[in-house]
C-alpha positions, -999 to +999 in steps of 0.1 A: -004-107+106-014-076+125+023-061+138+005-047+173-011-077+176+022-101+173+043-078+193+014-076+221+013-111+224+049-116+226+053-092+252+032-109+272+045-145+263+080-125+271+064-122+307+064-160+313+091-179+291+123-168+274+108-186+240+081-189+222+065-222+200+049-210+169+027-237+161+009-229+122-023-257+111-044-254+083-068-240+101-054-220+135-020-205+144-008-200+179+016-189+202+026-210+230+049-199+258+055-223+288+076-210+318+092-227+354+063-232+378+039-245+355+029-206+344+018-208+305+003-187+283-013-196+247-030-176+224-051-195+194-062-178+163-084-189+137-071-189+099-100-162+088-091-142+122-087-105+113-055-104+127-045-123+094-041-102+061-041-135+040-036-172+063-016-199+040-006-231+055-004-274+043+001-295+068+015-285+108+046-271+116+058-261+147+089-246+162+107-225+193+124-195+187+141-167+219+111-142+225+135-120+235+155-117+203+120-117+185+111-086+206+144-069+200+139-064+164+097-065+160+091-039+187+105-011+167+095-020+130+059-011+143+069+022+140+072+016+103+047-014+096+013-025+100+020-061+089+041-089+095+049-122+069+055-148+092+074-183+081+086-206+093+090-248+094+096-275+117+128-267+132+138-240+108+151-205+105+122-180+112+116-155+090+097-121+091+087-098+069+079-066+070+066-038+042+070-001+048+066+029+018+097+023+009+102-012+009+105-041+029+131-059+058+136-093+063+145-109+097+157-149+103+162-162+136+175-197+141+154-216+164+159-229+198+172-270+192+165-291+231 
């Protein structure tokens, strides 16, 4: 995915809720943040979106991770990367990619279990 475009939607999603919900289908992936007061914020993308380098997904899996910690480490790997690997399962570890000219960092994040 697009790095400015992940870490511009997370800002804003950072502006209504402390987490996020990654939800991934075969054919869309969006971000879904839902914060006190009924304020909410989704953004949809289609699987041939440009934002997407290359869009694999079987099935639907969804899952809440802190938008906060997300922000902490994405926001200054831009600076180094145009692209981010996202996966990620039902209830599973999170994990980003990123590729710079010198090789690549990895980044799991646990997520949030109500």
């Amino acid at each position: 995915m697009d790095m400015d475009v992940f870490v511009d939607v997370l800002s804003t999603a950072n502006e209504v809720s402390d987490s996020v919900k990654l939800i991934a289908k075969e054919d869309s992936f969006s971000i879904l943040a839902e914060g006190e007061g009924g304020k909410a914020i989704e953004t949809t993308y289609s699987s041939s979106d440009e934002v997407f380098y290359e869009y694999s997904v079987q099935g639907s899996h969804d899952s809440t991770y802190s938008v906060e910690l997300l922000l902490d480490f994405i926001k200054p790997m831009k600076q180094i990367s145009e692209t981010v690997t996202i996966e990620f399962d039902n209830n599973k570890p999170l994990k980003l990619t990123m590729d710079f000219a010198i090789g690549s960092i990895q980044f799991y994040l646990a997520p949030r279990v109500a």
